[in-house]
N, C-alpha and C positions, 0 to 999 in steps of 0.2 A: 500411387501406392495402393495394393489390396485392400481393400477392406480385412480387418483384423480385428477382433474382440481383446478386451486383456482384462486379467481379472484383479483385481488392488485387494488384497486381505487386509492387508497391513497397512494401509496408507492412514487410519486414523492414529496408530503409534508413531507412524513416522512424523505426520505434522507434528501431532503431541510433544515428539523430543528437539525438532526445531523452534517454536512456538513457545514449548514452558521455559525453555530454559535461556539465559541470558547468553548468547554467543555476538560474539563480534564477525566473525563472518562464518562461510562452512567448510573452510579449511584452516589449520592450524596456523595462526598468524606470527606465531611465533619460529613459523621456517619459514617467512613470505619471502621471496627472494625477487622478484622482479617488481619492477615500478609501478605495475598494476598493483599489483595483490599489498602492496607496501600501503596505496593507498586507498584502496577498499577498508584497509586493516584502520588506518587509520580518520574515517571518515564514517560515522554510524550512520547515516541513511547509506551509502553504497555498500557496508554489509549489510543491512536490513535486505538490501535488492540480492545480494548474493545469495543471503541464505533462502527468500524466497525463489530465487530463478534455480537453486541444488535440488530444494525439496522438488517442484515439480520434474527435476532429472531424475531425481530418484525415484521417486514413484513409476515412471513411466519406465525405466531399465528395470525396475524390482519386480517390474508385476508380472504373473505367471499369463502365459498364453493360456485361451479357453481349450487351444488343440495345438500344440506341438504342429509344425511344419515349415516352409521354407518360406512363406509370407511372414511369420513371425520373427524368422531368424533375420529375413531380409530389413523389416522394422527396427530391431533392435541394434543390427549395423549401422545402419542410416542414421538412427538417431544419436550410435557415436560418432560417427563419420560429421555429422551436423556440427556438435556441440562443442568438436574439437576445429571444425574450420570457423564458429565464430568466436571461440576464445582467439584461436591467432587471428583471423583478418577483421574482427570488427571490436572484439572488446581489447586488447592488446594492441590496435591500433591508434588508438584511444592516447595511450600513454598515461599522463599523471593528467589530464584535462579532467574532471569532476563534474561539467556539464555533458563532455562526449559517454563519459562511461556511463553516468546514470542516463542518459537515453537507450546506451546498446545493452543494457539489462533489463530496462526496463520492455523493449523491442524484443527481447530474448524472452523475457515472461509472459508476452504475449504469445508470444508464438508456441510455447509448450503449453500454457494453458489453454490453448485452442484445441492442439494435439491431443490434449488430455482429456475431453469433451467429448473429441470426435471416435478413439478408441478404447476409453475403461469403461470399464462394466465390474458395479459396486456385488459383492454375491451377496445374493439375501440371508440375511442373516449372523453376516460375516460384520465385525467393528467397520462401525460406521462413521463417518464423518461429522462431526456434531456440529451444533451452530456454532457453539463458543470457539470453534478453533479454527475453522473459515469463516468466522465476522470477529474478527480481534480487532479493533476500531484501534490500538497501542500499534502497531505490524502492517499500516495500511498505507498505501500509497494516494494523497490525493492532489488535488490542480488546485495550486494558487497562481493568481493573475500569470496562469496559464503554463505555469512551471509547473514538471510531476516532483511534489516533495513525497519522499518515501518517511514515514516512520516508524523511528526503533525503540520501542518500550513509552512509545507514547512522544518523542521528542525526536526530533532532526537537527544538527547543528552543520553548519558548511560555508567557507567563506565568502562573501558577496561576492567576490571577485576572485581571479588567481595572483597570488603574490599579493591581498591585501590581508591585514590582519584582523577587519573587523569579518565580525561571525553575523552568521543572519540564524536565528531562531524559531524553530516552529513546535507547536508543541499541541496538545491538548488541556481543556483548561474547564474546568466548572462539572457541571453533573452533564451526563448523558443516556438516552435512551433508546430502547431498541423496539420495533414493533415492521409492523407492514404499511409499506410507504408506495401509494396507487399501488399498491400488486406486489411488492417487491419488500421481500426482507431487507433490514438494515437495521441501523445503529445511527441517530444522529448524534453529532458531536460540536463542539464550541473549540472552535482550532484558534491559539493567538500567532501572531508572524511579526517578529521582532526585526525587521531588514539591516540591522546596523546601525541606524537611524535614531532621532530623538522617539518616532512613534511606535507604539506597539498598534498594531491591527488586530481588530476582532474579525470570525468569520464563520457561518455556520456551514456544514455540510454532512455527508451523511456515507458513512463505511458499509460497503455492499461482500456479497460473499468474498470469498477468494481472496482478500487482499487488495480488492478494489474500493476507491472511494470517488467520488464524484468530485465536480467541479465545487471549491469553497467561494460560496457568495461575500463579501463585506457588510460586516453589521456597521463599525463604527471606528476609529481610535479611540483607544484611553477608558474604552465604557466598559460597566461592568457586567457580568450576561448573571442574571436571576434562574429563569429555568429554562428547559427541554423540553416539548413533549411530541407523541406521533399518535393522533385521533384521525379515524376519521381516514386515513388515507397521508394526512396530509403535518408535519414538522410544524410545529407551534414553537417561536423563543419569545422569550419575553428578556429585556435588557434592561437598563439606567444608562441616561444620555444624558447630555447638556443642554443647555437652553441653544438655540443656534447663533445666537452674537457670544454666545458666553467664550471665556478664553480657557484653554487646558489645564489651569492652575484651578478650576473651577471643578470641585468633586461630582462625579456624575448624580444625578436626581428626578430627570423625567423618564416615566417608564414608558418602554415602548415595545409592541407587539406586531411580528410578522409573519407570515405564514409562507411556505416553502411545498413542494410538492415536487416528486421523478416524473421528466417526459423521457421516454428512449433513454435512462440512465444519463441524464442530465438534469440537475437541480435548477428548478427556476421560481419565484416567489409567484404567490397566488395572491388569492385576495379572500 
């Protein structure tokens, strides 16, 4: 592909009206008509992913070329031509599977947020993208024991299994803070993960631009997290734990302080 420039006027109203407002996916759920779209509708992290993988189609179809010509037109084909061969052959292949679909959306948001990098150009001067609407830490997709959980208004629910009835839960939970982490803006956050199970899971991690969140480390079961903080470069929590022979019927009471730091957009504990 040419090189192209593309100019986004409008991309901070557009996140704006995806982002403030409570949608279930970014088409009207109430005409879904295929097994897909039935279960996007009904599954809030795979609309969270929908409506994140619309906004970056929309921005990148809406934006004005810097010059009119037949590299731009040829872009703007391509990227319907694209976006219609992997609804049919890769998210519609998918079916009603909730682990297949939330990988090929979430592979799909990669790939237009690369797109989107590599040809928009912000005009100076022109509404801007603010932090508060690419670090929404509620809207952010992050890695627990290695699964992408997306979250929608701060919570994920989706069932452990297919055809089971228990729910696995993730959510956000306690205070969070936002600062510069080795170099990099974010948002750390205290994420619980409920798997179905008798235990709740505690986990720190930390919500980067875009919709991105990193890998969530394990604080503990069952403890309760105190504070947040980003000094220094480097994610300070401080929690309540239990004694280590203690049994779970034992209210958390020793505090305990660890310290977290980004290598390559990856969270790993420091010391």
């Amino acid at each position: 592909m040419r090189e192209i420039a593309l100019i986004a006027i409008a991309a901070a109203t557009l996140l704006n009206s995806h982002f403030a407002h409570a949608q279930v996916a970014s088409f009207d759920c109430g005409k879904a008509r295929t097994a897909v779209e039935k279960r996007v509708c009904r599954n809030p992290s795979l609309g969270a992913l929908d409506i994140r993988m619309a906004t970056y189609y929309q921005i990148l179809s809406d934006a004005r070329p810097a010059s009119e010509g037949m590299a731009y037109r040829e872009f703007r084909d391509g990227l319907r031509a694209e976006q219609n061969r992997w609804q049919r052959q890769v998210r519609d292949a998918c079916g009603e599977k909730t682990a297949c679909l939330r990988d090929a959306y979430q592979e799909r948001i990669d790939a237009l947020r690369s797109l989107t990098r590599q040809v928009l150009t912000l005009v100076p001067g022109a509404s801007a993208v603010t932090n508060e609407v690419w670090l929404d830490p509620r809207n952010t997709t992050f890695i627990i024991e290695g699964e992408n959980i997306a979250l929608s208004n701060g919570k994920s629910e989706h069932p452990v299994a297919a055809g089971s009835a228990a729910v696995r839960v993730s959510q956000l939970v306690g205070p969070m803070t936002s600062g510069m982490v080795n170099g990099t803006r974010g948002t750390a956050v205290f994420l619980s993960d409920d798997p179905g199970g008798s235990g709740t899971f505690y986990y720190v991690a930390v919500a980067l631009p875009e919709g991105r969140g990193t890998n969530a480390i394990f604080l503990g079961d069952r403890i309760k997290p105190q504070s947040i903080e980003i000094s220094q470069g480097k994610v300070t929590v401080s929690y309540l734990d239990r004694p280590q022979q203690a049994t779970m019927a034992e209210k958390p009471s020793i505090e305990k302080v660890r310290h977290f730091t980004l290598i390559d957009g990856h969270l790993a504990e420091s010391k």
